[in-house]
Backbone bond lengths (Angstrom), bond angles and torsions (degrees), N, CA, C in turn:
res aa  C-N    CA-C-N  psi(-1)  N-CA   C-N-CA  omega(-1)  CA-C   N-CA-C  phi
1 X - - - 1.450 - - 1.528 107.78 -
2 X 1.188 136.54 120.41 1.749 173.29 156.60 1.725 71.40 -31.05
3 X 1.834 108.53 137.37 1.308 132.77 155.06 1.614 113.65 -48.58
4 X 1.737 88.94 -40.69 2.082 100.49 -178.75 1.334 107.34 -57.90
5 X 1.079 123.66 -59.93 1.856 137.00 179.53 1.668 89.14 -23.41
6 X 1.262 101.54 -91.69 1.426 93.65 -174.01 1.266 150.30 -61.95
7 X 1.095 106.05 6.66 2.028 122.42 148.25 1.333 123.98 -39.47
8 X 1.236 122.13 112.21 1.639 125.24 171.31 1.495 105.94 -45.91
9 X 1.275 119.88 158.45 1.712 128.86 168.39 1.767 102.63 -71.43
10 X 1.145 134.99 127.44 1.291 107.47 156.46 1.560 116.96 -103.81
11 X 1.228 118.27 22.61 1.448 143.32 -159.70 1.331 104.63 -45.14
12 X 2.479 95.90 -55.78 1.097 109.63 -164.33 1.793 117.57 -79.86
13 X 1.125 106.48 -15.90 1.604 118.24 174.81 1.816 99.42 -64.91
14 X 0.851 109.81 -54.76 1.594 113.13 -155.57 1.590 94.60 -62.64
15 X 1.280 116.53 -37.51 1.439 130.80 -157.97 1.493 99.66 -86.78
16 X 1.394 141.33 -32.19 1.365 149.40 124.24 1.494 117.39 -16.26
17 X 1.312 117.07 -60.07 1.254 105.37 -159.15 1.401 105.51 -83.52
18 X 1.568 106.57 -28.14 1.690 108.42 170.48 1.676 106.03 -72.84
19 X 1.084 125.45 -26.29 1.627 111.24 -159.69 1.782 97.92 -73.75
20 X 1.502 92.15 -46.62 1.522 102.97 -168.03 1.693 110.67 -64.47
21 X 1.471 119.16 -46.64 1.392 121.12 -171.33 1.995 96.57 -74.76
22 X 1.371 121.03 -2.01 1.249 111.28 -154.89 2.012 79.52 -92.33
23 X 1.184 107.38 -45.33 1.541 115.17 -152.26 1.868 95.18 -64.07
24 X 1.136 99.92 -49.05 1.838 110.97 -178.98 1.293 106.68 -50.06
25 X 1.639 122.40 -50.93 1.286 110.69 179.05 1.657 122.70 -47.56
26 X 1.536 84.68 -49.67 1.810 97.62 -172.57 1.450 123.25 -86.41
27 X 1.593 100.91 -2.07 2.008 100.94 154.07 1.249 87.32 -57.72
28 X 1.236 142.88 -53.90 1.807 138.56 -143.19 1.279 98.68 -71.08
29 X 1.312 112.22 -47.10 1.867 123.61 -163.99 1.248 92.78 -71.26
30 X 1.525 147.90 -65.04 1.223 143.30 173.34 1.327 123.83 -21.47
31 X 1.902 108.74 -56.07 1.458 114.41 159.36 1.840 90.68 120.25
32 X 1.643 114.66 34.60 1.531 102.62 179.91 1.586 76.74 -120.44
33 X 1.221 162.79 25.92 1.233 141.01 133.08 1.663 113.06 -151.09
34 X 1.183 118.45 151.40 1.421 121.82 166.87 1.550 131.64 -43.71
35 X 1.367 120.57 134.86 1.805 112.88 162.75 1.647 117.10 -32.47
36 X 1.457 140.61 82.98 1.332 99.10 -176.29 1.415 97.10 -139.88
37 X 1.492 120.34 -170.49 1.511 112.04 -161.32 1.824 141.92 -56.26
38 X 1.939 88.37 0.51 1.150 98.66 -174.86 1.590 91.74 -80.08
39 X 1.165 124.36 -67.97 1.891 111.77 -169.47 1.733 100.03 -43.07
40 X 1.050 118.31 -54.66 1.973 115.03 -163.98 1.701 84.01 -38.13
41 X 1.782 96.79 -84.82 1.697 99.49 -177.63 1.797 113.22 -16.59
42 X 1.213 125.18 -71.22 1.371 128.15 167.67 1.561 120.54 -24.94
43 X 0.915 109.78 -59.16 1.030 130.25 -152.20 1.410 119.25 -79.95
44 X 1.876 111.77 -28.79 1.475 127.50 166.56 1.552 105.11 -103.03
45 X 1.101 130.10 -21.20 1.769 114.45 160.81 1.461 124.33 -107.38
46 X 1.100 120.72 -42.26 1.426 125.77 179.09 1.607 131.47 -81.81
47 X 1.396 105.80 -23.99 1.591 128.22 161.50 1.162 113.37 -97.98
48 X 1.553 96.61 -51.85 1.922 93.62 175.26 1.520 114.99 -71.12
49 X 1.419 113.45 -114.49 1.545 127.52 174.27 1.389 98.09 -26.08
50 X 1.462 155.11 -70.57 1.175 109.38 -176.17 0.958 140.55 -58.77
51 X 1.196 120.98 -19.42 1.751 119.90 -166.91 1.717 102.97 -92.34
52 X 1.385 109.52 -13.69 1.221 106.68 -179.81 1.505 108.24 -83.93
53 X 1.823 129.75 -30.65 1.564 144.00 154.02 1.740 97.28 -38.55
54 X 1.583 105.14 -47.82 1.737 92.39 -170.89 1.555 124.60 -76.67
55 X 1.369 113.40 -19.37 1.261 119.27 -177.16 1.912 93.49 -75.39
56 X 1.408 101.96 -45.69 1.632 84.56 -167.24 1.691 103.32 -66.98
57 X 0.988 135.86 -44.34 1.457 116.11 149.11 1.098 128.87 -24.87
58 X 1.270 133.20 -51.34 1.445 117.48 -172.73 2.077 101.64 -82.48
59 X 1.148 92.23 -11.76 1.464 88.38 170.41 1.643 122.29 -69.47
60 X 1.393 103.89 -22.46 1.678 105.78 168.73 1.256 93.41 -108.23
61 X 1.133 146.84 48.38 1.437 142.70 148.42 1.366 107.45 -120.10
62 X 1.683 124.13 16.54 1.121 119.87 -152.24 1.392 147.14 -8.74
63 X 1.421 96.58 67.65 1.764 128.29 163.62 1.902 115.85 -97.00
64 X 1.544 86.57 106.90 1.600 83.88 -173.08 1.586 111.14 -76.56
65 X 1.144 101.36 -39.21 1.473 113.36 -178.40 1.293 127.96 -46.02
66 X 2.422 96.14 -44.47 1.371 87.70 175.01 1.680 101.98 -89.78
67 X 1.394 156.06 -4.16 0.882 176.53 43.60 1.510 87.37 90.05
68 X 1.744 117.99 -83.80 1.307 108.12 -156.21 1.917 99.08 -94.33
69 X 1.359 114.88 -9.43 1.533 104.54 172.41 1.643 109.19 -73.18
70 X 1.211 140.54 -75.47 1.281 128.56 156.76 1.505 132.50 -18.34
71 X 1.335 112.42 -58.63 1.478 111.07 -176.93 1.925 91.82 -67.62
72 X 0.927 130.51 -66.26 1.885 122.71 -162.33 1.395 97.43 -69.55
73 X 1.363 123.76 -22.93 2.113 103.44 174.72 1.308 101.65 -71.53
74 X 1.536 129.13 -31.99 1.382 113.16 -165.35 1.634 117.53 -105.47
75 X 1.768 105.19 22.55 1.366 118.19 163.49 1.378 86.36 -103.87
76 X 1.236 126.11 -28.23 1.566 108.04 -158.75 2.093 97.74 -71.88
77 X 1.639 114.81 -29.04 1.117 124.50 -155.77 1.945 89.00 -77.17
78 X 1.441 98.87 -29.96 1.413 94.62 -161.35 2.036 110.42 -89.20
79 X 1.595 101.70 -33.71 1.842 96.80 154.23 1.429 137.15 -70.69
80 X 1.436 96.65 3.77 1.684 103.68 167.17 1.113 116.20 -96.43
81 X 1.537 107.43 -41.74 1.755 88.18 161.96 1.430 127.18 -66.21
82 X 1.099 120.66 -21.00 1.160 123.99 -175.47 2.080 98.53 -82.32
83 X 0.421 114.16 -42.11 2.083 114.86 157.84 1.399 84.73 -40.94
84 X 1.152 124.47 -98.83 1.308 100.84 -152.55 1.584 135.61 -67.03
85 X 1.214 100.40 -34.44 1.426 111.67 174.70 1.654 98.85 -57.51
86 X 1.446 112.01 -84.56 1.668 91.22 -169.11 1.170 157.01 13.12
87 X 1.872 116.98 -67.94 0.855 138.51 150.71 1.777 124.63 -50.56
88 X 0.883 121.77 -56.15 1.489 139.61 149.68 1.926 105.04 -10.24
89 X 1.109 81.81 -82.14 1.887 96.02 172.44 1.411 115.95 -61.49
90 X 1.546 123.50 -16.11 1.383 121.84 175.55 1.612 119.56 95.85
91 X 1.990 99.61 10.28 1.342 80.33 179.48 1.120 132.26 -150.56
92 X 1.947 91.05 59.09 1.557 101.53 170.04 1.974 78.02 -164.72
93 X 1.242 114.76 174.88 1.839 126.06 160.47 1.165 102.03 -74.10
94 X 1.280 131.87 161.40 1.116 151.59 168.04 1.978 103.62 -82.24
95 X 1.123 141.62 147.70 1.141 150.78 -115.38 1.600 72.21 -131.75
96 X 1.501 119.17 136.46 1.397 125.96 -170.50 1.779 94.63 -98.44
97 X 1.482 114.54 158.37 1.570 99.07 -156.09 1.866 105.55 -67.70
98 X 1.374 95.95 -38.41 1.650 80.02 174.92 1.440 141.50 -48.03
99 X 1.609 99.06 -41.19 1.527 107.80 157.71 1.712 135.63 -62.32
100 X 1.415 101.68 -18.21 1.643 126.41 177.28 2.059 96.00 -85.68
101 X 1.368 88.59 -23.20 1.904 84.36 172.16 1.484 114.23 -82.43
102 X 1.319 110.75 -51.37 1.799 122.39 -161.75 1.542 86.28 -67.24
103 X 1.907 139.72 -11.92 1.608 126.41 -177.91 1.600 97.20 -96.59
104 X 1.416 112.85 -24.73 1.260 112.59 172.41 2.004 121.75 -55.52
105 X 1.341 84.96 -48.90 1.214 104.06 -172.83 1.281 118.84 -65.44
106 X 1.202 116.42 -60.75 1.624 140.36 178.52 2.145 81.44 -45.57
107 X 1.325 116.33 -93.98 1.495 110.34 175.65 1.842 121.68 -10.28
108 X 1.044 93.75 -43.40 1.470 102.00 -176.79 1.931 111.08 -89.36
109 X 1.198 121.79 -28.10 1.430 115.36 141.88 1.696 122.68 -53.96
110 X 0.903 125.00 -48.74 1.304 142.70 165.66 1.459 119.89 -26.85
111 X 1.534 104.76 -60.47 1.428 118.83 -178.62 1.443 90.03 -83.26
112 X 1.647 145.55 -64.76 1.262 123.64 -170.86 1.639 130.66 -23.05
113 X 1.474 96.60 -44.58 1.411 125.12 -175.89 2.093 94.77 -67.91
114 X 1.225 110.10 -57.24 1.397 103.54 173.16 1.131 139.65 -31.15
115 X 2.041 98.32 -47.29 1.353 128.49 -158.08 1.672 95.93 -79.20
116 X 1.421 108.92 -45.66 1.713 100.86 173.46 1.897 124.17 -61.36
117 X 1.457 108.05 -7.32 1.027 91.78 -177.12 1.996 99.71 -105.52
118 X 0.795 129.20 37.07 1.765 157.89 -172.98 0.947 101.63 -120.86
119 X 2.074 147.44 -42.49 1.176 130.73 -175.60 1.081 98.36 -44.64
120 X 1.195 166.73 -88.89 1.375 159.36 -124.68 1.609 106.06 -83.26
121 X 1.167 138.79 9.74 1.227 121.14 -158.97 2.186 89.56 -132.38
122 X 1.497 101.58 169.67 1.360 92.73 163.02 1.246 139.04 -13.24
123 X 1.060 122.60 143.84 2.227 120.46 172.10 1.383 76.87 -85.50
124 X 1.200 163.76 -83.71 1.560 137.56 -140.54 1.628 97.74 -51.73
125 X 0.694 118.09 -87.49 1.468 123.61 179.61 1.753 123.74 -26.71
126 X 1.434 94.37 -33.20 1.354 85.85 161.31 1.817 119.87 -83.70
127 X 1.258 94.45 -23.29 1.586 107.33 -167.17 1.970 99.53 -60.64
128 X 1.425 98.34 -40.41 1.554 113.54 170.47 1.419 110.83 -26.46
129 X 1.544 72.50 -79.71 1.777 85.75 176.84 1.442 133.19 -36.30
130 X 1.682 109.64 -72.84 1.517 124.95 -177.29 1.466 85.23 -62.69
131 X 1.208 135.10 -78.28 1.957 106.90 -168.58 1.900 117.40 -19.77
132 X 1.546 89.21 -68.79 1.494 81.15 -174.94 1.418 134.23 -75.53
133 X 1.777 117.01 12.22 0.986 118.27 157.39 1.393 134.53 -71.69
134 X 1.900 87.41 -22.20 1.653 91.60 -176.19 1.296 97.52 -119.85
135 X 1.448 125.41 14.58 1.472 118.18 138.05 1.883 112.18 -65.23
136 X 0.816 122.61 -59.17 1.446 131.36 -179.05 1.582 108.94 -43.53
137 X 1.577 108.68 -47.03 1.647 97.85 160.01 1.211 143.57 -74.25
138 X 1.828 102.35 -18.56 1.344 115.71 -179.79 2.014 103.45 -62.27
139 X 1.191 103.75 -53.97 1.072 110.70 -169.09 1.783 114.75 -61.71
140 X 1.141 98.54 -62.96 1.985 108.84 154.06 1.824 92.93 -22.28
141 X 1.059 94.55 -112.71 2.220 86.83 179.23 1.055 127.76 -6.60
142 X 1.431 118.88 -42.37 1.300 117.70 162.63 1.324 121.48 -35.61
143 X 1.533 102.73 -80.81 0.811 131.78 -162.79 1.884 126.82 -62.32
144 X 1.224 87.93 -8.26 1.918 106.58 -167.25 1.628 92.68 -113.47
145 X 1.751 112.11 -30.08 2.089 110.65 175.00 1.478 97.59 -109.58
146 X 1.138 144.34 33.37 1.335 113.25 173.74 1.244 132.00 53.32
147 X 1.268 132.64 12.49 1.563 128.81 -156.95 1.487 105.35 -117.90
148 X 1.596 102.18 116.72 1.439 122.40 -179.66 1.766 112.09 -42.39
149 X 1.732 95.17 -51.51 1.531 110.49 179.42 1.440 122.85 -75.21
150 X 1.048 116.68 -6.11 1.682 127.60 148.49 1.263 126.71 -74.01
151 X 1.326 124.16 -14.88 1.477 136.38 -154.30 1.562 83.57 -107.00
152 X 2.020 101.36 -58.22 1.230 101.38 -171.61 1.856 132.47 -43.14
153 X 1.460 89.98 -32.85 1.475 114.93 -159.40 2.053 91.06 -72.95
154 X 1.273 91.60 -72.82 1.887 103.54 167.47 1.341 91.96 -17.56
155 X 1.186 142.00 -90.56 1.484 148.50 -135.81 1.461 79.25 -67.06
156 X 1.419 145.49 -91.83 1.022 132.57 -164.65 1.754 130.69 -25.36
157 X 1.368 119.03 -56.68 1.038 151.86 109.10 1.889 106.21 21.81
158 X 1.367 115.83 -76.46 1.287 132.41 -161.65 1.705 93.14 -75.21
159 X 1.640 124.69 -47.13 1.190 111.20 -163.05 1.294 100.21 -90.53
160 X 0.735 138.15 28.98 1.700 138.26 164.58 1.780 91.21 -105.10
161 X 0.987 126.42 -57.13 1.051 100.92 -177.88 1.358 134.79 -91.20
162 X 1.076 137.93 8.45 1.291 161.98 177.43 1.930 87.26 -89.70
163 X 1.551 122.51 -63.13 1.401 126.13 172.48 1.816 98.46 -33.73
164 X 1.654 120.62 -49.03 1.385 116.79 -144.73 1.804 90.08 -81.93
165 X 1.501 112.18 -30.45 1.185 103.08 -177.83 1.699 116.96 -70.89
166 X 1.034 111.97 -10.71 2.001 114.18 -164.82 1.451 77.45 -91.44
167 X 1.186 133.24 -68.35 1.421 137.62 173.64 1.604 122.70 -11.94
168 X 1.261 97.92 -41.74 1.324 109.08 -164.66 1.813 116.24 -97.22
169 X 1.474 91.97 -42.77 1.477 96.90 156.11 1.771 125.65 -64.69
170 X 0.823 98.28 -37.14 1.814 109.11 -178.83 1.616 101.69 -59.96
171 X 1.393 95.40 -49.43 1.830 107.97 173.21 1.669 117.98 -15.70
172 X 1.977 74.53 -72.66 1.180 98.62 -165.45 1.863 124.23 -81.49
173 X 1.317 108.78 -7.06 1.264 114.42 173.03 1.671 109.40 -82.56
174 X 1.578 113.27 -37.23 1.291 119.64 179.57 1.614 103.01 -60.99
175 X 1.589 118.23 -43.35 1.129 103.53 -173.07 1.758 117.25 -81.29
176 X 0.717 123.93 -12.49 1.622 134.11 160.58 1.845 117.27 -47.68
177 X 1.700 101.86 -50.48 1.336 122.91 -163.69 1.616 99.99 -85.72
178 X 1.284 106.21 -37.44 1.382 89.90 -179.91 1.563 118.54 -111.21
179 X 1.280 114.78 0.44 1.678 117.95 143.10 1.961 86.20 107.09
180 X 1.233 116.58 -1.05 1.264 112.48 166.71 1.674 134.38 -158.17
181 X 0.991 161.16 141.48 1.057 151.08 -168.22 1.703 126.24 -34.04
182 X 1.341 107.12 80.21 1.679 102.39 164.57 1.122 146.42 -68.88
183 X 1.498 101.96 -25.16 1.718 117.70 171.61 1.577 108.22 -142.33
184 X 1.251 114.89 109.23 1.549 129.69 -179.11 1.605 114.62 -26.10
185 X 0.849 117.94 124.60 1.827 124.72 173.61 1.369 125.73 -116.43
C-alpha cells in the first residue's frame, strides 16, 4: 500500500469552511443580519487559512483541481476581508462599486472555468460550482447596477450554495465513516 492510499481526504474540511463561511456571508447579502465580525472572523480562518491548509494538502495528495480550488477560494475569502478591512485601518481606498464588480466578476469567470472541470465529477459538486458561478455574477450585477434586489437575490443564491457545499462535505465524511454511501452525492 502507496504512503498516498493512506492520506485522509481533506476535500471535506476545505468544503466546510467554504460552505459554512459562504452561507454567513449571504445571511448578510440576503439582508437578515449585518456585515459583522463573525463573517471577517470566518472569512480569515475558516474560509481563508483553512481552505488555503486544504489546498496545500491536496497538493500532496496530488489533486490539482482541489489544489488550486481550495488554495484560490481561501485567498479569495482572505482579500475580501482585506477590501474591507483596509480602508477601515486607513490603508488603502475602499474599492468604488464598479471596481468591487470587475473583482466580482473576474472571480466568477474563474469558477466558470472550475465548473467545466466538474463535468465529470458529482452533480452536487457540480451544482457547487454552477451555483457559485452565478453567485459570483449575481453579485458582479450588483455591484456594476446598484440594485438592492440583485444583491438581495445573490445572498439567497449564496446560501443554497454554501447549504450544497456543507451537504456535500458531510456526504462525504459520512460516506468514509461508514464504509458506504449514506447520503447521495
Amino acid at each position: 500500500m502507496s504512503a498516498e492510499s493512506n492520506r485522509a481526504n481533506p476535500g471535506p474540511l476545505g468544503l466546510m469552511g467554504f460552505g459554512m463561511t459562504t452561507i454567513l456571508l449571504n445571511l448578510h447579502n440576503a439582508g437578515f443580519f449585518p456585515n459583522t465580525s463573525i463573517v471577517l472572523a470566518m472569512g480569515i480562518f475558516y474560509g481563508g487559512l483553512g481552505q488555503v491548509i486544504v489546498g496545500i494538502m491536496e497538493y500532496r495528495n496530488n489533486n490539482t483541481f482541489g489544489t488550486v480550488a481550495f488554495t484560490s477560494y481561501g485567498l479569495f475569502w482572505l482579500s475580501l476581508v482585506a477590501i474591507w478591512v483596509l480602508p477601515v485601518l486607513g490603508w488603502a481606498e475602499a474599492p468604488s462599486h464598479a471596481f468591487m464588480g470587475w473583482y466580482l466578476l473576474l472571480w466568477g469567470i474563474f469558477t466558470f472555468f472550475m465548473f467545466l472541470g466538474t463535468l465529470k465529477g458529482s452533480p452536487v459538486l457540480r451544482f457547487v460550482f454552477l451555483s457559485l458561478t452565478v453567485l459570483f455574477g449575481l453579485l458582479a450585477a450588483r455591484d456594476f447596477s446598484g440594485s438592492a434586489a440583485v444583491g438581495t437575490l445573490a445572498g439567497y443564491v449564496g446560501i443554497v450554495c454554501g447549504a450544497s457545499a456543507v451537504y456535500l462535505a458531510m456526504a462525504e465524511v459520512l460516506h468514509e465513516q461508514r464504509g458506504a454511501r449514506f447520503l447521495p452525492y
